[in-house]
N, CA, C and O atoms as a GROMACS GRO file, in nm:
protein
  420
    1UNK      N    1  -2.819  -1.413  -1.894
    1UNK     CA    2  -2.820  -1.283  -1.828
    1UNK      C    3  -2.681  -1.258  -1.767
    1UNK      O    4  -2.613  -1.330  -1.694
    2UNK      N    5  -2.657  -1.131  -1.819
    2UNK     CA    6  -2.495  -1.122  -1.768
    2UNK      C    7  -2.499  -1.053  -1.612
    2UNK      O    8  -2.556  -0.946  -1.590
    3UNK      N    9  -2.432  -1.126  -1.512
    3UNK     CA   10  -2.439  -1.119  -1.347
    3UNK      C   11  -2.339  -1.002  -1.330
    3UNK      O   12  -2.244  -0.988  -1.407
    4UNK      N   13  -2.361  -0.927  -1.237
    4UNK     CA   14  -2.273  -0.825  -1.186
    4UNK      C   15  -2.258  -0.820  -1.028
    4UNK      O   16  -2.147  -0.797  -0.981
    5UNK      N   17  -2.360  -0.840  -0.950
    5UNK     CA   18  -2.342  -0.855  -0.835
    5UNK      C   19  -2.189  -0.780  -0.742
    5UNK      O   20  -2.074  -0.804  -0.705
    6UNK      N   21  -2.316  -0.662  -0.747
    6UNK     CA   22  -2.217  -0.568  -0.676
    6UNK      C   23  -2.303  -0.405  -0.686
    6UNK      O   24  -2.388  -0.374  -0.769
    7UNK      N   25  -2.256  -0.330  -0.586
    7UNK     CA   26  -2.343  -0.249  -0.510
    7UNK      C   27  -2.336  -0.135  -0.650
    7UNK      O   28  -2.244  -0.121  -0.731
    8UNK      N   29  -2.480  -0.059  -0.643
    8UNK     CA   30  -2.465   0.073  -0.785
    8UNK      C   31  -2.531   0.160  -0.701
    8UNK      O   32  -2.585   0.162  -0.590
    9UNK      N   33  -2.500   0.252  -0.822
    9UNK     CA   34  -2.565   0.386  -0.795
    9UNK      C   35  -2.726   0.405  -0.779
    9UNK      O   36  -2.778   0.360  -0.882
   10UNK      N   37  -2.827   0.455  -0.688
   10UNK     CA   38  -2.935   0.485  -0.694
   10UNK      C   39  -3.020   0.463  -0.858
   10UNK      O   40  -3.110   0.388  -0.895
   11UNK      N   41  -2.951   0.554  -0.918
   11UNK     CA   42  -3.005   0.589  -1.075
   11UNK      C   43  -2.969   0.497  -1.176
   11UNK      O   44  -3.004   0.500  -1.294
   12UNK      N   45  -2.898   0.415  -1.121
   12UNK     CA   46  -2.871   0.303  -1.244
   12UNK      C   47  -2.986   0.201  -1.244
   12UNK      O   48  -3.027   0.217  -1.359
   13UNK      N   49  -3.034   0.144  -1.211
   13UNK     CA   50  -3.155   0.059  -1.289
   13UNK      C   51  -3.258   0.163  -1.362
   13UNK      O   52  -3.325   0.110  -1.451
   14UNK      N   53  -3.275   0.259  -1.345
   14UNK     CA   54  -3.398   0.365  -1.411
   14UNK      C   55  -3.259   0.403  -1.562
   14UNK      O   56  -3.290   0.470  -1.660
   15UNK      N   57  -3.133   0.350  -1.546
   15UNK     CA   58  -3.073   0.401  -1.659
   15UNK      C   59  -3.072   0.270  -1.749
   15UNK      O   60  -3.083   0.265  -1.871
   16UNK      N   61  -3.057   0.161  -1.653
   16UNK     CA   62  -3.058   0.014  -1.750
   16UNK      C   63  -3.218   0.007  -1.840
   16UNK      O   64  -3.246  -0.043  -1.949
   17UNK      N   65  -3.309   0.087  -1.729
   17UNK     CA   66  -3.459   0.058  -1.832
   17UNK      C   67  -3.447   0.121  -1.964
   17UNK      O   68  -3.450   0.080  -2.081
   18UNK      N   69  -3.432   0.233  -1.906
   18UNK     CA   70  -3.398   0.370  -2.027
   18UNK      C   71  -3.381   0.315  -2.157
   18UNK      O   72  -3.454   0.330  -2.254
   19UNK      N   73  -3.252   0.236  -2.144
   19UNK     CA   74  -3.187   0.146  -2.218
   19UNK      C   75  -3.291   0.021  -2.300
   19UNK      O   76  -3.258  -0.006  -2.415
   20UNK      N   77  -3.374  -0.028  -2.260
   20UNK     CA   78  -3.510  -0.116  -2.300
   20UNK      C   79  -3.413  -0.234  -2.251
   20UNK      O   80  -3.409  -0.336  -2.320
   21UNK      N   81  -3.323  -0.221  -2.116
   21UNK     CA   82  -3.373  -0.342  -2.066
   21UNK      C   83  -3.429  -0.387  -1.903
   21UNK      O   84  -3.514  -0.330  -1.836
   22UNK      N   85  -3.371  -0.474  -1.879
   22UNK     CA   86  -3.461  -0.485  -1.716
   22UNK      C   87  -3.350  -0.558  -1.646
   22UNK      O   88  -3.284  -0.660  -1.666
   23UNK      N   89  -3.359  -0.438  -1.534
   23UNK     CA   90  -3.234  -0.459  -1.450
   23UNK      C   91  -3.310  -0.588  -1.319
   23UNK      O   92  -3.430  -0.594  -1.292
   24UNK      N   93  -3.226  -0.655  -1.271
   24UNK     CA   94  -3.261  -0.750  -1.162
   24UNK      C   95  -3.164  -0.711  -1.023
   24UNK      O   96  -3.045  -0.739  -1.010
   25UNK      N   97  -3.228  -0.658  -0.952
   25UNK     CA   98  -3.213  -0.588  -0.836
   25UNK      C   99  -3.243  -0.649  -0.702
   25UNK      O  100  -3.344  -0.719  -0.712
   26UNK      N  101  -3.183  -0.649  -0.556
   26UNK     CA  102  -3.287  -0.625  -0.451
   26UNK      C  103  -3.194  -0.558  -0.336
   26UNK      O  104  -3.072  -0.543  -0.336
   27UNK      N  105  -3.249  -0.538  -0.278
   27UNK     CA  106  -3.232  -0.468  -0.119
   27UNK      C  107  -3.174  -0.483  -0.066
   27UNK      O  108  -3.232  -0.557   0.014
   28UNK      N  109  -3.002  -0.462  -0.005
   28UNK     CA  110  -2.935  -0.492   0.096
   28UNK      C  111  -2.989  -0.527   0.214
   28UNK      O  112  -3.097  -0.577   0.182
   29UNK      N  113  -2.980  -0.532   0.338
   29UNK     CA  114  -2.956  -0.531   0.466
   29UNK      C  115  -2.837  -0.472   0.506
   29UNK      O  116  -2.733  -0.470   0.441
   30UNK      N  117  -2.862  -0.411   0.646
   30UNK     CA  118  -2.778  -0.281   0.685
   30UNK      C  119  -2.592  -0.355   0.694
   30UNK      O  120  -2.490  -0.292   0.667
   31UNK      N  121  -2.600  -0.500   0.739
   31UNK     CA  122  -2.446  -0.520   0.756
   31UNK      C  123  -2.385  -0.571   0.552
   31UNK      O  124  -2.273  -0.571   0.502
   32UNK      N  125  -2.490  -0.598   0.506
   32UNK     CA  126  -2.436  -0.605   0.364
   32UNK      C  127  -2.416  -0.525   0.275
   32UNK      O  128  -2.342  -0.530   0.176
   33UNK      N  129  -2.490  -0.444   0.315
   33UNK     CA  130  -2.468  -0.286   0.258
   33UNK      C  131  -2.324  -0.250   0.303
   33UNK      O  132  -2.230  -0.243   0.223
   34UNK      N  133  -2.313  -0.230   0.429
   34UNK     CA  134  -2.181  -0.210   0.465
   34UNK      C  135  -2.072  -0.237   0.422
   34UNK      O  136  -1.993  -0.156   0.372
   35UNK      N  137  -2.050  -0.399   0.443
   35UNK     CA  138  -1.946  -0.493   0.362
   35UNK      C  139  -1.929  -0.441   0.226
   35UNK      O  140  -1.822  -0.389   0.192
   36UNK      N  141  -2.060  -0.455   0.125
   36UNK     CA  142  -2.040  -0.386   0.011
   36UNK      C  143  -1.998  -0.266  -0.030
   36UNK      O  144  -1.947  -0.263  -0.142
   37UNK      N  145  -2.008  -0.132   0.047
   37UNK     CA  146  -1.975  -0.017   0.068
   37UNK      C  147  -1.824  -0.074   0.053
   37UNK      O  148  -1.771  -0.099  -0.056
   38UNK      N  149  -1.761  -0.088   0.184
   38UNK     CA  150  -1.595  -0.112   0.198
   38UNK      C  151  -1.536  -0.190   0.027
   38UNK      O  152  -1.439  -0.154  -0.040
   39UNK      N  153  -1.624  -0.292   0.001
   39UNK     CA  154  -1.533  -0.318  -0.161
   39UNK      C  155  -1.610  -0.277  -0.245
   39UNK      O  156  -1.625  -0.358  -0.337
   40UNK      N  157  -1.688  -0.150  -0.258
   40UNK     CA  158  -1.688  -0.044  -0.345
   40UNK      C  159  -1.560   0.034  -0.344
   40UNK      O  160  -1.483   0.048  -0.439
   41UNK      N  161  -1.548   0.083  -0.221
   41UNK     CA  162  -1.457   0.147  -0.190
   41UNK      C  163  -1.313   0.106  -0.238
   41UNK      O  164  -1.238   0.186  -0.294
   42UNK      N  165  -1.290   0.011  -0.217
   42UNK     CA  166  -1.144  -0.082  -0.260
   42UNK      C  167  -1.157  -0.074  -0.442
   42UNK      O  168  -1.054  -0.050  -0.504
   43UNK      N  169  -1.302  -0.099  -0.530
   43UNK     CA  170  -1.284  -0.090  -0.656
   43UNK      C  171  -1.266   0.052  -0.698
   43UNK      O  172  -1.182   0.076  -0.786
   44UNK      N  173  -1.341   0.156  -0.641
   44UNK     CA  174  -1.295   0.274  -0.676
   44UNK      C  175  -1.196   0.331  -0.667
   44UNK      O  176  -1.176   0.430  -0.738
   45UNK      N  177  -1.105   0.289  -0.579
   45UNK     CA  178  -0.985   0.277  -0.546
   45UNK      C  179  -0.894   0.294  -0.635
   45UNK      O  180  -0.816   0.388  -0.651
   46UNK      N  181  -0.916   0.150  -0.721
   46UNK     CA  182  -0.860   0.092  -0.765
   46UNK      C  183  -0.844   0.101  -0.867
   46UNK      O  184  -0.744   0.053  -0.919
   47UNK      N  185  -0.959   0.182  -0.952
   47UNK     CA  186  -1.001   0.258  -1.099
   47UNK      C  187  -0.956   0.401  -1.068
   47UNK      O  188  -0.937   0.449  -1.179
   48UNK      N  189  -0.934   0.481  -0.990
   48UNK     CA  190  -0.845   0.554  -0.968
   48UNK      C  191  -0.726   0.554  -0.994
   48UNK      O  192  -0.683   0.606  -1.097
   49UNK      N  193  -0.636   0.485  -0.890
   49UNK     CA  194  -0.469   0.428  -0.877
   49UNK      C  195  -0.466   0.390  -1.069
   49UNK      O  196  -0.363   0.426  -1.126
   50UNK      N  197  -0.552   0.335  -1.137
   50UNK     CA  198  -0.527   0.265  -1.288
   50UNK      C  199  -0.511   0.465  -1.328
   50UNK      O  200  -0.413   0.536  -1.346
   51UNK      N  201  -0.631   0.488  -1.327
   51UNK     CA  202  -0.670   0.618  -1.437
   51UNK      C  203  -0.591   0.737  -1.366
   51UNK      O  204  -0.475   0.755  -1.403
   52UNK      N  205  -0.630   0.799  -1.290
   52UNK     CA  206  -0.534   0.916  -1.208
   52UNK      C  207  -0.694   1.035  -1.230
   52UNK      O  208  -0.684   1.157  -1.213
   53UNK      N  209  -0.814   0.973  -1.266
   53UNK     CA  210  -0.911   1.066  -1.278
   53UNK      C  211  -0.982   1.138  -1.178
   53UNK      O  212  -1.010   1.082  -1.072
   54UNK      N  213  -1.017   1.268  -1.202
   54UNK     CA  214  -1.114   1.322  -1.092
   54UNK      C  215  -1.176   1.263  -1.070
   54UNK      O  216  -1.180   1.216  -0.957
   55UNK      N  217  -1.312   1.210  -1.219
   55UNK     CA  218  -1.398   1.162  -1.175
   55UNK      C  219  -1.388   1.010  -1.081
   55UNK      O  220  -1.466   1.002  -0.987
   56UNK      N  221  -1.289   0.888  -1.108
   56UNK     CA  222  -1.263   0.821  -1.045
   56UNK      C  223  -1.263   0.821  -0.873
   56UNK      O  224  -1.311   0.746  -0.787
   57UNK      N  225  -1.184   0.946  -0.872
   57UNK     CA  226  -1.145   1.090  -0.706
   57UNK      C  227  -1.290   1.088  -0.642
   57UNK      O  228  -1.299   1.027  -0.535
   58UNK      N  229  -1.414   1.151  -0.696
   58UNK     CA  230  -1.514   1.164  -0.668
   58UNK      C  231  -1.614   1.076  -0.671
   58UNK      O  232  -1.723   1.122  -0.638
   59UNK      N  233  -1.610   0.929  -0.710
   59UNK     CA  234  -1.630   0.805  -0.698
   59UNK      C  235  -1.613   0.783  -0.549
   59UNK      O  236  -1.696   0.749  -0.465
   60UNK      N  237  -1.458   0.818  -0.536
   60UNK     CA  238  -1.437   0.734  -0.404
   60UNK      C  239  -1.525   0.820  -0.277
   60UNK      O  240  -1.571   0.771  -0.175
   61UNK      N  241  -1.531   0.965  -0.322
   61UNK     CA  242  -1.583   1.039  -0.177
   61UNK      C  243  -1.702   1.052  -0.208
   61UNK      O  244  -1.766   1.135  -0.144
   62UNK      N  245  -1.774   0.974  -0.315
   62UNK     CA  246  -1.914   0.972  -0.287
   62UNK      C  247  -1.939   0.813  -0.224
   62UNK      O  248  -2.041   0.784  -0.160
   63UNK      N  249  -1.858   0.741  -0.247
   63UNK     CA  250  -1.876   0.605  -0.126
   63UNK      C  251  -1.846   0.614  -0.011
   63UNK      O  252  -1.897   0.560   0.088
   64UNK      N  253  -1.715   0.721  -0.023
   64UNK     CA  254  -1.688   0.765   0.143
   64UNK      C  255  -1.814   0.839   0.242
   64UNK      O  256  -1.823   0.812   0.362
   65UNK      N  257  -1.890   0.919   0.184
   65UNK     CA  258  -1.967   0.980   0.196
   65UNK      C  259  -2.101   0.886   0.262
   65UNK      O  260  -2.154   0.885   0.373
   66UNK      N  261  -2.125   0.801   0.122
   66UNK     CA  262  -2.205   0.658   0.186
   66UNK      C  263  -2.169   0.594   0.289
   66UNK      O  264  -2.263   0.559   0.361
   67UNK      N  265  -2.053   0.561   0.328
   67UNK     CA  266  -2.012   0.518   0.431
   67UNK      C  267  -2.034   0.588   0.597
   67UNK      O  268  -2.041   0.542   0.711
   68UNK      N  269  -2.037   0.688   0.551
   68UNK     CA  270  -1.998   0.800   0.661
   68UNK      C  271  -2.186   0.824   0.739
   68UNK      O  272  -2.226   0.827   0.855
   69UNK      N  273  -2.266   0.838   0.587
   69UNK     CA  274  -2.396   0.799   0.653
   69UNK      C  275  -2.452   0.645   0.702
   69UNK      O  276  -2.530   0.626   0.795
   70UNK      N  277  -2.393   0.543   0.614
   70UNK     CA  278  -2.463   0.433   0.644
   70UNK      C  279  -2.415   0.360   0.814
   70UNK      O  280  -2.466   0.254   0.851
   71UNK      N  281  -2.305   0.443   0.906
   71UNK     CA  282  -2.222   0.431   0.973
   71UNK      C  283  -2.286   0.506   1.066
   71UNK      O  284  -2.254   0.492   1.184
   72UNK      N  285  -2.417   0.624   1.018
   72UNK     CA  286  -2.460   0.681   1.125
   72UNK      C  287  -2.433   0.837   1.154
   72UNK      O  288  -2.489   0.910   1.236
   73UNK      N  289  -2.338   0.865   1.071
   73UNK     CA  290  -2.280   1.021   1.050
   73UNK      C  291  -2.259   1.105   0.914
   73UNK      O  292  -2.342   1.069   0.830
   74UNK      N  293  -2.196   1.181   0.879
   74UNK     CA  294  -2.276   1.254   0.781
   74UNK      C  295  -2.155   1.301   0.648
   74UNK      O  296  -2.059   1.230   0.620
   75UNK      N  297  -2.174   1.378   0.608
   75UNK     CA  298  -2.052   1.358   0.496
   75UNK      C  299  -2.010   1.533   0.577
   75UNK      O  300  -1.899   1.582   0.556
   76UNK      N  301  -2.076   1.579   0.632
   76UNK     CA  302  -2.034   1.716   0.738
   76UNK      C  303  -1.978   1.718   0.822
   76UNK      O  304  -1.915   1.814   0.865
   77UNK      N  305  -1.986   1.593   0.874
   77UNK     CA  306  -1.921   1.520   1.001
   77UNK      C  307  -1.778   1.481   0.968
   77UNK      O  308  -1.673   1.513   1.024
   78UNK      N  309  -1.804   1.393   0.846
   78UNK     CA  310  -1.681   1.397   0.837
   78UNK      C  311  -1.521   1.486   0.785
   78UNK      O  312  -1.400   1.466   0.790
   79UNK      N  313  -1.608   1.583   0.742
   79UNK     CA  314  -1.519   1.676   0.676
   79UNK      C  315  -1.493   1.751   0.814
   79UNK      O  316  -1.382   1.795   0.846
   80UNK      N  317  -1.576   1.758   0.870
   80UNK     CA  318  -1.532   1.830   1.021
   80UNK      C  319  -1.390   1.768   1.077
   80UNK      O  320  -1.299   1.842   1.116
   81UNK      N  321  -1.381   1.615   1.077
   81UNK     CA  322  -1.282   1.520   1.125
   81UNK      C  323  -1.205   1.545   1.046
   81UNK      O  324  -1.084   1.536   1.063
   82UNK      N  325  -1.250   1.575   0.962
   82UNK     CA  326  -1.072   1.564   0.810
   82UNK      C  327  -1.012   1.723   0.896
   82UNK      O  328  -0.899   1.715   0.944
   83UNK      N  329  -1.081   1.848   0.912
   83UNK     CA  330  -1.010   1.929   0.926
   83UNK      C  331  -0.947   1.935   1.073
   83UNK      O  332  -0.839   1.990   1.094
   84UNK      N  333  -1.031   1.869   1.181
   84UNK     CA  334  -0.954   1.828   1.324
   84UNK      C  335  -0.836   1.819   1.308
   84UNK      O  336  -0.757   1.898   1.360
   85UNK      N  337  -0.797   1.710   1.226
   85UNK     CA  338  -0.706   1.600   1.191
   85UNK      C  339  -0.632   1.758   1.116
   85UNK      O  340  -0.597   1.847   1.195
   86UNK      N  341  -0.619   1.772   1.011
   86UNK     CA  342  -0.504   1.876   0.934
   86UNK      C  343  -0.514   1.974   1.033
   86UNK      O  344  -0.420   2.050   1.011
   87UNK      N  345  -0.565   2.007   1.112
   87UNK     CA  346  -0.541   2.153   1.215
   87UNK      C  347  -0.432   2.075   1.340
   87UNK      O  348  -0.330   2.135   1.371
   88UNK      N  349  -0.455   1.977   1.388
   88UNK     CA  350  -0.387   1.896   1.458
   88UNK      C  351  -0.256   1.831   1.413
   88UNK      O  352  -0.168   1.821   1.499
   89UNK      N  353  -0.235   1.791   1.305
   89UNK     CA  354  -0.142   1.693   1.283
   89UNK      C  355  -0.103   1.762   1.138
   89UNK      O  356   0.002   1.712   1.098
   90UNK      N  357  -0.135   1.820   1.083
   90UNK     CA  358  -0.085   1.855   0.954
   90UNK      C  359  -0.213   1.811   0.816
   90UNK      O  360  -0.318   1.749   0.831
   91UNK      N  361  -0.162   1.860   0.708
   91UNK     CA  362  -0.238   1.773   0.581
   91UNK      C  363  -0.153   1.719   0.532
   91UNK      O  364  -0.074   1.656   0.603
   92UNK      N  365  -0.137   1.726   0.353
   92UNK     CA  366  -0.027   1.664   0.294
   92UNK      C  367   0.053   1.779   0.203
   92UNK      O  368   0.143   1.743   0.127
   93UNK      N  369   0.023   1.887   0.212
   93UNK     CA  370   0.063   2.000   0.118
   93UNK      C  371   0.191   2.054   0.140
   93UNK      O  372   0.211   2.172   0.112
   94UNK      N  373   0.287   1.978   0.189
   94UNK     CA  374   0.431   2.021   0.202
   94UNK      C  375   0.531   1.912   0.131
   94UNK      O  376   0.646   1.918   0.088
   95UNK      N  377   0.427   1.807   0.140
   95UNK     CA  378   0.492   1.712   0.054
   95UNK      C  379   0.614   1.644   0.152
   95UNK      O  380   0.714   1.585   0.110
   96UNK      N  381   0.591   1.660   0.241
   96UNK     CA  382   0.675   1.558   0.379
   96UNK      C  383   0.689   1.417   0.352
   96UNK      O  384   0.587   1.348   0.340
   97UNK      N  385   0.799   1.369   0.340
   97UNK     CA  386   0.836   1.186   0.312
   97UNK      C  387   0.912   1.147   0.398
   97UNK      O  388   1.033   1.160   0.385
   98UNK      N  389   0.841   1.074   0.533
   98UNK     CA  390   0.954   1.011   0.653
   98UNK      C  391   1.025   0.905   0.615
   98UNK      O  392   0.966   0.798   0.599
   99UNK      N  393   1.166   0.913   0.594
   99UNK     CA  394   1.258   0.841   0.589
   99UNK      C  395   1.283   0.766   0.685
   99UNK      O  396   1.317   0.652   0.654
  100UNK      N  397   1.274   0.807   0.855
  100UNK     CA  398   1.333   0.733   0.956
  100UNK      C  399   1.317   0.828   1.053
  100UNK      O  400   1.314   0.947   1.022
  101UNK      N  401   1.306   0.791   1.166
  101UNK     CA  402   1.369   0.809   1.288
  101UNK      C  403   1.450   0.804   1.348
  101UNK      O  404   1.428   0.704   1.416
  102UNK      N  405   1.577   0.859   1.390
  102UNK     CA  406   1.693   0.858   1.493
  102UNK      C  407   1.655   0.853   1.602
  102UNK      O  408   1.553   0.911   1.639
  103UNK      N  409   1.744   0.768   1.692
  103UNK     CA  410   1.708   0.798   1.821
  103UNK      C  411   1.820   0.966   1.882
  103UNK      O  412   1.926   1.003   1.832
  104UNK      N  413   1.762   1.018   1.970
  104UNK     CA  414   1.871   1.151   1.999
  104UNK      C  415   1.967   1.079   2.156
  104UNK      O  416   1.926   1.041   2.265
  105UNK      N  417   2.100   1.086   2.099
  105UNK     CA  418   2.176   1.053   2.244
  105UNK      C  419   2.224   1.144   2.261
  105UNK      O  420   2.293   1.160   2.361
   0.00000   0.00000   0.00000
């Protein structure tokens, strides 16, 4: 049996049956879920940075998303914080690259 051990999507064992075979599954707990969430996050990442894909893109903010609920808050919540943050401090759409700081004498 080939091992994978590592967190999926809701719909994937009802897709492995589909398939005629039988997926072997069980149940996180809330701090392993977590842990697993964060290196989901790092592989989607990471299949991103390789491919440059949307869908890869939307990988990551549907774990972000997981995260954001399994953490207790909401994927509304957090988009609320994303725009705090760009109303406050800027986004990235100017394309700004800090070179350095001077001090002013």
């Amino acid at each position: 049996m080939p091992s994978y051990q590592k967190l999926v999507r809701d719909k994937i064992p009802e897709i492995i049956e589909a398939a005629g075979k039988k997926p072997v599954t069980h149940i996180l707990d809330e701090a392993s879920f977590l842990s697993e969430l964060d290196r989901k996050l790092n592989e989607e990442c990471a299949e991103y940075q390789e491919s440059r894909s949307m869908e890869e893109l939307a990988d990551m903010l549907e774990v972000m998303y997981a995260i954001a609920e399994a953490r207790g808050s909401s994927a509304a919540e957090l988009e609320s914080i994303r725009q705090k943050k760009a109303a406050e401090r800027g986004a990235f759409s100017k394309r700004i690259f800090l070179d350095g700081v001077e001090n002013q004498s």
